[in-house]
C-alpha positions in Angstrom: 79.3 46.8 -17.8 80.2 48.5 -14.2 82.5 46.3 -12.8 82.6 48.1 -9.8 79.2 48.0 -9.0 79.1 43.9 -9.2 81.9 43.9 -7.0 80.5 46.1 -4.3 77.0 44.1 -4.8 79.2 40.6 -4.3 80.9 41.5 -1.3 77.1 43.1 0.3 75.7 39.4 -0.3 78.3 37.7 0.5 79.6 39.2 4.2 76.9 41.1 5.3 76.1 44.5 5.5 79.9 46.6 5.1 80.9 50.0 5.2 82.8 51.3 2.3 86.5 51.3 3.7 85.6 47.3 4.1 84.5 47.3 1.0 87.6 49.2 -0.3 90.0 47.1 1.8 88.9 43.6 0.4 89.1 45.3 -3.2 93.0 46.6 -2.5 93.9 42.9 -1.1 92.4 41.2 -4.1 94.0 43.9 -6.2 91.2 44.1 -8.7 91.1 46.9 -9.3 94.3 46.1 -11.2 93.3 42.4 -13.1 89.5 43.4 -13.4 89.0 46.7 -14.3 87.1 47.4 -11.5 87.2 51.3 -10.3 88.2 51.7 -6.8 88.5 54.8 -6.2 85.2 55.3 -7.6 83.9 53.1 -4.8 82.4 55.3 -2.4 80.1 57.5 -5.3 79.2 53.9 -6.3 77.8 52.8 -3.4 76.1 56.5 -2.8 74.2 56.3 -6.3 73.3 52.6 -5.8 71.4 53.9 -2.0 69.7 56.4 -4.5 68.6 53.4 -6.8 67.3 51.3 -4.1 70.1 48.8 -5.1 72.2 49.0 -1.2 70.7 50.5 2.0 72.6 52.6 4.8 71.3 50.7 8.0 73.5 52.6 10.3 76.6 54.4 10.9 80.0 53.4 12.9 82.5 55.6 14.9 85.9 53.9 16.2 87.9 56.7 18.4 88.1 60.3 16.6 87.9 58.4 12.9 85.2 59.7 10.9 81.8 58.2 11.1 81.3 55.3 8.6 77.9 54.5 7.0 77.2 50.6 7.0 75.4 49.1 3.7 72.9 46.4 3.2 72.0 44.6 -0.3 68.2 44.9 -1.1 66.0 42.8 -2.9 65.9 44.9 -6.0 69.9 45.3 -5.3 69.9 41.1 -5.4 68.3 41.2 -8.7 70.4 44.1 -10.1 73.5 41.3 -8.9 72.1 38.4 -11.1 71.9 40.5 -14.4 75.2 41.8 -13.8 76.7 38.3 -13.6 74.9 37.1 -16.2 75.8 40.4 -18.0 80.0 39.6 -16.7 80.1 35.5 -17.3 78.5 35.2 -20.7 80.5 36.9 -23.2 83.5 35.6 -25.0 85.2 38.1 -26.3 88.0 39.9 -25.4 88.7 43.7 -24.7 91.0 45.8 -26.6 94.4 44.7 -27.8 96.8 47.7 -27.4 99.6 45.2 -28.6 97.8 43.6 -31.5 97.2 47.4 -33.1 101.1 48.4 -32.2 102.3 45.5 -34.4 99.5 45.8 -37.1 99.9 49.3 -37.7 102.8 50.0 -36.4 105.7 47.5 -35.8 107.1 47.6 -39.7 108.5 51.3 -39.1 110.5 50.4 -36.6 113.7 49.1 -36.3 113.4 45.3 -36.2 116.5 44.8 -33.9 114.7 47.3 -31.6 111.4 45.9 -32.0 113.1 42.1 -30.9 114.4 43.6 -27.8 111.4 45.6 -27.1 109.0 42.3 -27.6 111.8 40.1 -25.8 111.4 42.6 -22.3 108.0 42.4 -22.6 108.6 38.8 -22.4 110.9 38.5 -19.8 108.1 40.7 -17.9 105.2 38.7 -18.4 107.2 35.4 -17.8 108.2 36.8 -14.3 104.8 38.1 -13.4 103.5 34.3 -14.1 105.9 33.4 -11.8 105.0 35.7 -9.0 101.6 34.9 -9.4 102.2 31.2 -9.4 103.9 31.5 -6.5 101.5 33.6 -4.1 98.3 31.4 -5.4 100.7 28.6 -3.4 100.9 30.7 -0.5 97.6 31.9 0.0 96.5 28.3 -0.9 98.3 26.8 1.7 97.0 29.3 4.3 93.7 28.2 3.2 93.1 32.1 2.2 91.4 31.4 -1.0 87.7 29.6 -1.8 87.6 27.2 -4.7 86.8 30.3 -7.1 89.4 32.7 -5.9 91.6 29.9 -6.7 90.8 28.9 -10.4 90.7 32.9 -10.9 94.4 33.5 -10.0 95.1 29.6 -11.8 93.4 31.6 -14.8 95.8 34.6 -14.6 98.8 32.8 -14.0 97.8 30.6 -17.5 96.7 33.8 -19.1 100.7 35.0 -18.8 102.2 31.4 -19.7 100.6 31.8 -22.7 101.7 35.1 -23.7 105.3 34.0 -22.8 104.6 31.1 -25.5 103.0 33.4 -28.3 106.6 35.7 -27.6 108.8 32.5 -27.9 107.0 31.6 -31.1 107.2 35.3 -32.5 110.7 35.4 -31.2 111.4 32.0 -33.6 110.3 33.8 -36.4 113.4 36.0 -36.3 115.3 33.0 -36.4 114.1 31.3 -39.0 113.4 34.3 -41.9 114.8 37.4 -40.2 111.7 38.6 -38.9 107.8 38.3 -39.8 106.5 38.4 -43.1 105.8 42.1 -44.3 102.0 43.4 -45.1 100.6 43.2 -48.5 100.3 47.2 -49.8 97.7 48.7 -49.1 96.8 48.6 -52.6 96.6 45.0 -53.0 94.3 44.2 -50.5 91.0 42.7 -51.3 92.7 41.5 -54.7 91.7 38.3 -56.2 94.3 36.5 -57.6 95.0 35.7 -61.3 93.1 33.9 -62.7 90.1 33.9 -60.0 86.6 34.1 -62.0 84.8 37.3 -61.2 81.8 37.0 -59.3 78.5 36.3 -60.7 77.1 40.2 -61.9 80.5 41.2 -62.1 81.1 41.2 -65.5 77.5 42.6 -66.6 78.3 45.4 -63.9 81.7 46.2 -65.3 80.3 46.1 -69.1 79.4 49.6 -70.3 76.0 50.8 -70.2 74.0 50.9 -73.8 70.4 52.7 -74.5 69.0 48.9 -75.1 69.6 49.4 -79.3 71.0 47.1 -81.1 73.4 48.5 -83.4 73.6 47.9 -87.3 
């Protein structure tokens, strides 16, 4: 999914034909490069293999002062289409993308100290409940400067639940501690994908487990 590319495609069909420091400039204000994993700096080659694919086209160039000579893009009818598939392509899905923190505490977290691992989980915390804070605080801003559109709105609404939430799920990990001295420990690694006593095997089991014969009956 190239993240970058939708955004460049957006931002042709939505203000016009831009040159790439526009481009670039509207992508460092939104940050998004940082909250959707869009490549900036990549930006420029991005635009230059999209002119090769018929996707964007240079209409003309622009010179202020002794600045370097800036080529202006347009969106194209093909580059309208390639926009549709990769929203479709962006909105649909459900899923999620990888979980650094889920595979650190899965794999990881029972080697470690556990009065280390609370204080490492309670900064993390502290971080994420002062980043929903600062992000609360700047959609009011730019809301009441009428800065943001009804989407740009819900988006950052949408970030600044996305790190309420992860302040909750520490709160409730943190409780944990409390209450039993920490989270329950892994089965070993040998026990997993053991049925329990008592469990009847599945059907085939037993006539797979029973040892083979050469089909005599003996006397």
């Amino acid at each position: 999914m190239n993240l970058t590319r939708l955004m460049a495609l957006g931002t042709l069909a939505r203000y016009g034909p831009q040159h790439g420091h526009q481009i670039r400039r509207l992508a460092d204000l939104t940050n998004v490069g940082e909250w959707g994993g869009v490549s900036v700096g990549a930006l420029y080659r991005e635009l230059r293999a999209m002119e090769g694919e018929g996707l964007v086209e240079a209409i003309r160039t622009e010179q202020v002062g002794r600045r370097p000579a800036r080529t202006v893009y347009e969106i194209t009818v093909d580059g309208r289409i390639e926009l549709q598939s990769l929203r479709e392509q962006a909105i649909k899905p459900i899923g999620f993308g990888p979980d650094a923190l889920g595979v650190a505490l899965t794999f990881g977290a029972e080697e470690m100290d556990p009065a280390e691992l609370r204080d490492t989980l309670r900064a993390r915390r502290n971080r994420l409940e002062i980043t929903a804070v600062e992000l609360a605080a700047e959609l009011k801003r730019l809301t009441a400067k009428g800065y943001l559109g009804a989407y740009q709105a819900a988006i950052m609404r949408r970030g600044v639940m996305h790190y309420q939430a992860e302040v909750r799920w520490h709160d409730e990990l943190d409780a944990e501690f409390d209450a039993v001295g920490g989270p329950r420990p892994a089965l070993p690694i040998e026990a997993v994908g053991a049925r329990p006593a008592g469990e009847a095997d599945e059907p085939g089991a037993a006539a797979s487990s029973a040892p083979e014969t050469d089909g005599t009956a003996e006397t």
